[in-house]
C-alpha positions as CSV (number, residue, x, y, z in Angstrom):
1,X,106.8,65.8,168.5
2,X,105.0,63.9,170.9
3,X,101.3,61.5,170.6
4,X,99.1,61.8,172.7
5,X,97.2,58.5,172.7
6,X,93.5,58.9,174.4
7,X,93.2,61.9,171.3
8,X,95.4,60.2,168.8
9,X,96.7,63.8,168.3
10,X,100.4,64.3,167.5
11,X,101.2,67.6,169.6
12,X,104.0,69.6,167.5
13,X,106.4,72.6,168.7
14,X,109.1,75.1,167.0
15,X,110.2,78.5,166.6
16,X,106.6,79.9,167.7
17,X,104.5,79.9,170.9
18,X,101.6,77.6,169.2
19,X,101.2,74.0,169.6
20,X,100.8,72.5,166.5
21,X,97.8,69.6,166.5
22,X,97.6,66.5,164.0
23,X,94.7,64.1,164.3
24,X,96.2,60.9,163.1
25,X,92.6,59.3,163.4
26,X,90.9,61.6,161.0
27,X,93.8,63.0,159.3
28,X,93.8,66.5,159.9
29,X,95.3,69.4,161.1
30,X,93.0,70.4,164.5
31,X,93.8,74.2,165.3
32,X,97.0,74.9,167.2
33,X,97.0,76.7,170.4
34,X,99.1,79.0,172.6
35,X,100.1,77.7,175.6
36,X,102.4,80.7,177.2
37,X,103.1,84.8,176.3
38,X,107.0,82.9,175.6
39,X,108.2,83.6,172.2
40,X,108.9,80.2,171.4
41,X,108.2,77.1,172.7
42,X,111.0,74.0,170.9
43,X,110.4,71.3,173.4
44,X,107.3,69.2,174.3
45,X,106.5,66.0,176.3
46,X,103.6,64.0,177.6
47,X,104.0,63.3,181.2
48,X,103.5,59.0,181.4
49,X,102.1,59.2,185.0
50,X,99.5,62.2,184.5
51,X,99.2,62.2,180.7
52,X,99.9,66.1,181.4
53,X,101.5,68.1,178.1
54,X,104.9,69.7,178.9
55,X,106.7,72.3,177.1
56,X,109.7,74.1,177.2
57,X,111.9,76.3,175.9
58,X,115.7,75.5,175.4
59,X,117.9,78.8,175.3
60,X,121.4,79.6,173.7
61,X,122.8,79.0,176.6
62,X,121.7,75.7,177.2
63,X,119.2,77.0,179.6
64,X,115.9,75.3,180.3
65,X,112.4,76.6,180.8
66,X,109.6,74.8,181.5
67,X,105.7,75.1,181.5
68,X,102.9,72.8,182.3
């Protein structure tokens, strides 16, 4: 989980390609979104210099993949 401050959402991954959205200012779940044709996406930043969302998918074999 990650919180994205300028939306006050609170961006969520797991075992699906959607990003999961909570609106902590009103509440609410907002509707997710896909961000990649991956089959899962388990990892999920905010970039502190450009406020950019990152995800990622950690494999098996302790192999990284990332997408911006």
């Amino acid at each position: 989980m990650v919180y994205h401050y300028p939306s006050c959402d609170m961006y969520m991954c797991g075992s699906t390609p959607e990003i999961y959205r909570f609106n902590l200012d009103q509440g609410q779940f907002k509707s997710p979104f896909v961000a990649t044709t991956a089959s899962a996406i388990n990892v999920v930043r905010l970039n502190p210099l450009h406020g950019i969302l990152d995800l990622g998918l950690i494999l098996a074999s302790l192999s990284i993949l990332f997408y911006d």
